[in-house]
C-alpha positions in Angstrom: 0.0 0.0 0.0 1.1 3.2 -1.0 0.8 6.4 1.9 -1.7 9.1 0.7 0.7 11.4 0.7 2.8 9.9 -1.6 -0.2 8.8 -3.5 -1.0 13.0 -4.1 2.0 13.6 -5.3 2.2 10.8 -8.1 -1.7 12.6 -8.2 -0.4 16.2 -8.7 2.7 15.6 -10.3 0.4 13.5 -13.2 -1.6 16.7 -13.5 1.6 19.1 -13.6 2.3 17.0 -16.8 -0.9 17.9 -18.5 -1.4 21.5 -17.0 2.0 23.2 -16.2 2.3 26.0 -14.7 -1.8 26.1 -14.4 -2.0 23.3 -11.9 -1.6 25.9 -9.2 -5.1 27.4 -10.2 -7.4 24.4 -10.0 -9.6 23.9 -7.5 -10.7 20.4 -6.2 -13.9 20.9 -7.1 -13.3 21.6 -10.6 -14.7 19.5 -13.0 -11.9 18.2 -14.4 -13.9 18.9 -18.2 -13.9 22.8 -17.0 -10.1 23.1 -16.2 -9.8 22.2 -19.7 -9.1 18.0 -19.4 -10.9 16.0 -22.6 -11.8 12.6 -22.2 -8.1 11.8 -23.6 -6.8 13.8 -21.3 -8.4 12.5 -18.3 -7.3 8.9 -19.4 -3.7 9.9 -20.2 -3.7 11.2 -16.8 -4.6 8.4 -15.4 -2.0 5.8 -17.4 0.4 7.9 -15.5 -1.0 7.0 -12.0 -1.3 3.9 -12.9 2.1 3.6 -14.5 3.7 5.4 -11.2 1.5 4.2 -8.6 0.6 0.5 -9.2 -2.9 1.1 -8.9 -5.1 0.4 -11.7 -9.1 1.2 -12.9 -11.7 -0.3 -14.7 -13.7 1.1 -17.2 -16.5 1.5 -15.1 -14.9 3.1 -12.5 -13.6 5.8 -14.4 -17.1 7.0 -15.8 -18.0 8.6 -12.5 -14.8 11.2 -12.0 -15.9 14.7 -12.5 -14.0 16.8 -10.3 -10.1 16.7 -9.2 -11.7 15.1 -5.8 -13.4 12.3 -7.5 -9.6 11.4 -9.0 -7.8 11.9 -5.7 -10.9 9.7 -3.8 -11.1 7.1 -5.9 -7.2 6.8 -6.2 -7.1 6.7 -2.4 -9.6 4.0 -2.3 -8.2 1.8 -5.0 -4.8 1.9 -3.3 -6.2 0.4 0.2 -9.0 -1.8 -1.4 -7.5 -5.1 0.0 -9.5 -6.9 -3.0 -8.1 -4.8 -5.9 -6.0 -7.6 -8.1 -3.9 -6.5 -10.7 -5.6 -7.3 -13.9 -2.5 -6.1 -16.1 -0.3 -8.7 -15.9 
């Protein structure tokens, strides 16, 4: 299990990537669509978490992040779930 903390950096440091020098000016309630994050980007984003962090999503799952606390939330929970398996290997 990776510590939250850690977790919000891998978080952040994914959406430094996509936003530069913006990522200072979002707000966690943001929809991620209105700080300027397509589909593509949202999913790009999250290949880097998963990439860094271990933790990985299903389809399903990613349907229902709107806002930059629906990322961080449901990265928190998938990285404690104890029955998450990793599906890509």
């Amino acid at each position: 299990m990776i510590p939250q903390k850690k977790l919000k950096k891998i978080i952040d440091d994914a959406l430094r990537e996509k936003f530069g020098d913006e990522f200072g000016k979002l707000h966690h309630d943001q929809s991620l669509q209105s700080a300027g994050l397509d589909s593509v980007d949202i999913l790009d984003t999250i290949a880097i978490i998963e990439n860094i962090s271990g933790v990985f999503f299903e389809r399903d799952e990613l349907m229902d992040i709107d806002t930059l606390d629906d990322l961080y939330n449901l990265v928190f929970e998938k990285s404690i779930s104890p029955d998450k398996e990793d599906l890509h290997t």
